[in-house]
N, C-alpha and C positions, 0 to 999 in steps of 0.2 A: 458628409457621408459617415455612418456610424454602421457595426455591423459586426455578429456576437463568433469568437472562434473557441470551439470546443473540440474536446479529442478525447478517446478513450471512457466513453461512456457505460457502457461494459452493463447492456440495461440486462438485469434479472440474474445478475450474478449475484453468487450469496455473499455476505458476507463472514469471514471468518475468525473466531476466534471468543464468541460470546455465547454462539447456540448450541453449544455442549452444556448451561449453564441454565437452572429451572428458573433465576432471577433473571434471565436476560429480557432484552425488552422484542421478544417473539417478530411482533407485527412490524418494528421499527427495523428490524434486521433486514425482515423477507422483503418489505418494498423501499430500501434505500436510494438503492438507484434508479428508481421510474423517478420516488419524492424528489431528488435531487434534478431530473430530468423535467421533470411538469415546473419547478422554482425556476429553472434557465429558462424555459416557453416563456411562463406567465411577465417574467425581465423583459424579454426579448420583447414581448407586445407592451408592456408597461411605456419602455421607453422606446417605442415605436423604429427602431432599427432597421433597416432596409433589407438587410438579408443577414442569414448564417450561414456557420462553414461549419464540418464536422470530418476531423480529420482522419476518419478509420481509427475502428473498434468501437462501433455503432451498439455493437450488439459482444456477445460473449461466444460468442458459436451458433451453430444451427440452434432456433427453439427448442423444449421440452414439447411443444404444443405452440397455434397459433395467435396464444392470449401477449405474447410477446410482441408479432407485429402490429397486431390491433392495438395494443395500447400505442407502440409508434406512430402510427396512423393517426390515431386520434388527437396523440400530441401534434403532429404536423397541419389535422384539420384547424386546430387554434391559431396553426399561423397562416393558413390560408386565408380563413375571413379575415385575419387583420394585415394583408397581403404580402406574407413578406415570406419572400422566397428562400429556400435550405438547399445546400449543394453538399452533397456526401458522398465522400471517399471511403472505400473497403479495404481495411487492412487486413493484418494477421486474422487475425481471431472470426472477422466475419469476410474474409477473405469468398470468391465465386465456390470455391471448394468445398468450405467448409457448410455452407446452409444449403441444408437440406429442403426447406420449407420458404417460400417466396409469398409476398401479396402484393396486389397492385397498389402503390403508393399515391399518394395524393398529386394533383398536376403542380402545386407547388415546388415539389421535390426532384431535387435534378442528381442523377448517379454519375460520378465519373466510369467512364469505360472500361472494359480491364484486359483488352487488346493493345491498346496502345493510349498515351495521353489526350487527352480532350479539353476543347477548351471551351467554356461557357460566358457568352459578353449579358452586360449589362447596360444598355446603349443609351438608356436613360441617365443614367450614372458614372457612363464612362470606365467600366469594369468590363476586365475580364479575370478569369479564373480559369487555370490548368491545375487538369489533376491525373493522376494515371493511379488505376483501381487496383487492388491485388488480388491476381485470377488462382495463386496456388496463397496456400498459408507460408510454403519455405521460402519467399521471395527474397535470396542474398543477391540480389542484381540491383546495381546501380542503376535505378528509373530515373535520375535529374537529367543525364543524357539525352532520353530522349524526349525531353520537355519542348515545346515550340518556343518561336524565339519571342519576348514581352510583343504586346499587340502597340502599336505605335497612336502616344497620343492617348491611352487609358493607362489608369492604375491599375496594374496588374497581381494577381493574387497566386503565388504557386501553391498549390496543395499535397502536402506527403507524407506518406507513415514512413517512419524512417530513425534506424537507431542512431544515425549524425555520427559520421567518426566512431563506430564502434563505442557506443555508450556499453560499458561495461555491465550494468547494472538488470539490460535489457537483452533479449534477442535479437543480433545482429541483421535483422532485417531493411533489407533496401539500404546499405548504409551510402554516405555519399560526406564529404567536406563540406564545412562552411564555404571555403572560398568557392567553392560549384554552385554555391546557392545564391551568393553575392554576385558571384560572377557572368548568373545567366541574365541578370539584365531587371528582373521584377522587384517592384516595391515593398513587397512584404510576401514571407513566404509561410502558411498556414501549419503546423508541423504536428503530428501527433507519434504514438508508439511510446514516447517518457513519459514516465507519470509524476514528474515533478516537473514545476512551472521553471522554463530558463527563458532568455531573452536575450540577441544581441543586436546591436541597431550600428551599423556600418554603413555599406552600400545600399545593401537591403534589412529591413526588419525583419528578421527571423525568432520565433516565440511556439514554445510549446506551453499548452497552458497548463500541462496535468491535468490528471484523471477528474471527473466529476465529482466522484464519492472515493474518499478511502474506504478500503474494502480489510483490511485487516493491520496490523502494529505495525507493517512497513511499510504503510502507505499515512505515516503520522502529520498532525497539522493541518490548516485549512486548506479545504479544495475549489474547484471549481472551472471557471474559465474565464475570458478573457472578450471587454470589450473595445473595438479598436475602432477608433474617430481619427476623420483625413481631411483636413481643412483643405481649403480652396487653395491654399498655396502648396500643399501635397506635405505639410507639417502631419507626421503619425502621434498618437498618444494612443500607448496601449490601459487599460486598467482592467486589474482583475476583480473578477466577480465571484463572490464564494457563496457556493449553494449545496455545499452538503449538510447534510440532516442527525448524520452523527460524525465523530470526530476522536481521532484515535491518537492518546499523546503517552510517552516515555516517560514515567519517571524512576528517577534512580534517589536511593534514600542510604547517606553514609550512616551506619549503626555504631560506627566507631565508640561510641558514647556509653550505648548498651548493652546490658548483660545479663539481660535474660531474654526472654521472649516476646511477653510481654510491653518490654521496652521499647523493643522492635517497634511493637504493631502500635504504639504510641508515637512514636516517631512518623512513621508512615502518614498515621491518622491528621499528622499536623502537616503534613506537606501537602494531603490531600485537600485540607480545608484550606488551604494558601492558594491551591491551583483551582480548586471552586470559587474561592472568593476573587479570584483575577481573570476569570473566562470573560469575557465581554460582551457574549451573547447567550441568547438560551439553547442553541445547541448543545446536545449532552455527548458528551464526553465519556469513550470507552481505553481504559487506562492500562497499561502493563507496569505494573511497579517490581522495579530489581533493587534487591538490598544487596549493600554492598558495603567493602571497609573492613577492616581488621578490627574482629570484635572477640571479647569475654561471652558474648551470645554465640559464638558458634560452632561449638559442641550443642546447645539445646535447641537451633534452630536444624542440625542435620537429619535430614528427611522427613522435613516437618511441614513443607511446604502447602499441603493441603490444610492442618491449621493453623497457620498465621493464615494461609488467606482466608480462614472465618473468620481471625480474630480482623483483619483489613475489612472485611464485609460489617462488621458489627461495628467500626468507627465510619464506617459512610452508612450506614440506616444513623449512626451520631449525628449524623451533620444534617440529618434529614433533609439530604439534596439528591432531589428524584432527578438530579442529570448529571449524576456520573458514577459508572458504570465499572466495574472492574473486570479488565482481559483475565488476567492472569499475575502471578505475583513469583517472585524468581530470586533464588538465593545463591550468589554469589561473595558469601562472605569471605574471610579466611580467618584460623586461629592466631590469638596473639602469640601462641609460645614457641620458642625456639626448638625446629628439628631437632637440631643440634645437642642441645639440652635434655631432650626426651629422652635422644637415642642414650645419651650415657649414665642415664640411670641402671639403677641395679635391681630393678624387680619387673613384677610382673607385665607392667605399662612399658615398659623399656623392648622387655620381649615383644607382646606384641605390634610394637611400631617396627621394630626391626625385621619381622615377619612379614610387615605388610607392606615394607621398603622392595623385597628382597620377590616378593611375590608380582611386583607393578612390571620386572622385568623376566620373569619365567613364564616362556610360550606355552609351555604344557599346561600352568595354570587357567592362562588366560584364553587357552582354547578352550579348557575343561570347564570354566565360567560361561564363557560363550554358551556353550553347547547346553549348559542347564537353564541359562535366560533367556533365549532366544524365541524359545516359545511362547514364554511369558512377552515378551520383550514387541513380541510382531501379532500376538493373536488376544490381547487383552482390548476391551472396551476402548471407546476415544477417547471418553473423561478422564480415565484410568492414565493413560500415554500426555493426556496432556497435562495435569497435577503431577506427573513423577516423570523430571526432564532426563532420569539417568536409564531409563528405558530405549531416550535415541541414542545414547550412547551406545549400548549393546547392538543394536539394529546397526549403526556406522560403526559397528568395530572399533569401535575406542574402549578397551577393556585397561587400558595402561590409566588413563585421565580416572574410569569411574575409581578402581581401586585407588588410585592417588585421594579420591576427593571422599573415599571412604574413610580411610586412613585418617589423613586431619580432621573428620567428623569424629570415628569412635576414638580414637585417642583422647579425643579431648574432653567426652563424654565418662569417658572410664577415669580418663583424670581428676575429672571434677567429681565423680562418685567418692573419690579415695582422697 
């Protein structure tokens, strides 16, 4: 028996972090996650699998319009003629609450309840499947509770959105223990709500496969989901299947070396062609590169962030590699010279650092700051907020860090004038 589990599909959500950007790749953005969702269909019927599990967050919320369910539809009509039956749980996000808009789904397609748990056999197969739907989006109630008890004599499948032990990283929804999952008796328990793939195989196999598609830089590396084969002696093998369409990876570039600018975006330019030249498929690849490192470049990199990332854009049109994409580019350097040393100079660099020591801890200042960027800070364009990162600073009241990170910019800039 073989048979595909997916979770957090999240069909026709945008993604974020490219389409502020007239280079970005428009059409590839807007239908990432259908393209990622029709590659797991076309899998699913390739290698003829008996059925899917789709662990809630099906969908993103109620439709825009009903071009959402209809493409759903139409992807479950592909697995109808090639008969292979989908059982789907509602989580958070497409929770009874939250959709507004309803269609009749294919007879393929089976809903968990959202009354209470349900359980779905497969008697050909020797399967059953318990799931319990989510009727509100705030569901903090432990559902494993009231799960039935395994169907005696089938492989049983538990189904659940669920943040597992208060996963940090997630909304604590539905949370519940491993050992309640192991403990209730079923051979593998279907999990969704994380969007990174975990796996642990004890009593029972418990596996969240992550989201389909990353959707934006925290969601980096391959995605996909997961297919799970159960021999006749009830041996599991899970393998992932990665079917996203684009691919969002970190890279961080030490400048330690550089000292100018320039330098920089050469340095960059060679870490770039290293991670195109080592991708292993033609997925393209949307990148956030953070310079980092105690450099001589940075006095001429402060608040320069909108050009190095041309000068970054101008070394990928270099490599003339139409699959990879650049998020955004992020400067975290620091300067090589000693506080210490500045402050006890005797002129004019000396005063100003001292000035703007003196100023990172005076409230009135940094009220008085506040109050003149703040309007900038919350009503300027998206492009605008997302090339100049010290604008959230003002919005989160960190007026102590900007002037901090002002300070060892123009110091260093006035330094190197003189």
């Amino acid at each position: 028996m073989r048979f595909i589990h997916a979770a957090d599909i999240h069909l026709d959500s945008p993604l974020h972090g490219l389409s502020a950007y007239a280079d970005a790749p428009a059409a590839m953005l807007r239908n990432a996650t259908r393209d990622a969702f029709s590659s797991l269909v076309t899998t699913a019927i390739d290698e003829t699998v008996d059925f899917m599990v789709i662990a809630g967050d099906l969908y993103d919320g109620t439709w825009r319009d009903h071009n959402t369910g209809i493409f759903f539809c139409r992807e479950m009509g592909r697995l109808r003629r090639a008969g292979i039956p989908v059982f789907v749980l509602f989580g958070n996000h497409d929770a009874e609450s939250e959709m507004t808009k309803q269609l009749q789904l294919p007879d393929n397609v089976k809903t968990f309840a959202t009354r209470k748990a349900e359980t779905f056999r497969i008697d050909g197969l020797k399967v059953a499947l318990h799931g319990h739907s989510f009727k509100e989006r705030e569901t903090t109630a432990n559902l494993v509770t009231g799960y039935p008890p395994p169907v005696a004599g089938y492989f049983n499948i538990g189904v659940l959105h669920t943040a597992l032990e208060g996963n940090a990283a997630h909304a604590s929804y539905a949370p519940c223990s491993l050992a309640e999952l192991h403990g209730k008796g079923y051979q593998y328990w279907a999990l969704g709500h994380v969007h990174e793939f975990a796996m642990w195989q004890e009593q029972s196999t418990v596996v969240f496969p992550g989201n389909l598609q990353g959707r934006n830089i925290r969601e980096t590396g391959r995605r996909g989901a997961v297919m799970v084969t159960v021999s006749d002696t009830g041996e599991i093998d899970v393998e992932r299947l990665y079917v996203d369409v684009l691919r969002w990876e970190s890279l961080t570039v030490d400048a330690s070396a550089c000292t100018t600018l320039n330098e920089v975006a050469r340095a960059v330019g060679m870490q770039l062609e290293t991670l195109a030249g080592a991708a292993s498929t033609t997925v393209p690849h949307a990148v956030r590169v953070t310079v980092a490192g105690t450099t001589a470049a940075h006095g001429e990199l402060f608040g320069l962030e909108p050009q190095l990332r041309a000068e970054v854009l101008a070394q990928i049109a270099g490599l003339s590699h139409d699959r990879l994409w650049l998020e955004k580019v992020r400067i975290e350097t620091q300067p090589p010279g000693n506080s210490d040393a500045v402050s006890e100079r005797a002129d004019a660099i000396a005063d100003l650092h001292n000035l703007l020591v003196e100023a990172e801890s005076d409230p009135e200042f940094l009220a008085m700051l506040k109050e003149r960027l703040i309007g900038l800070a919350t009503h300027s364009p998206h492009e605008l907020q997302e090339m100049v990162p010290a604008l959230s600073s003002v919005r989160n009241g960190d007026l102590t860090g900007l002037v901090r990170e002002v300070r060892a910019g123009l110091v260093e800039q006035v330094a190197k004038a003189n």
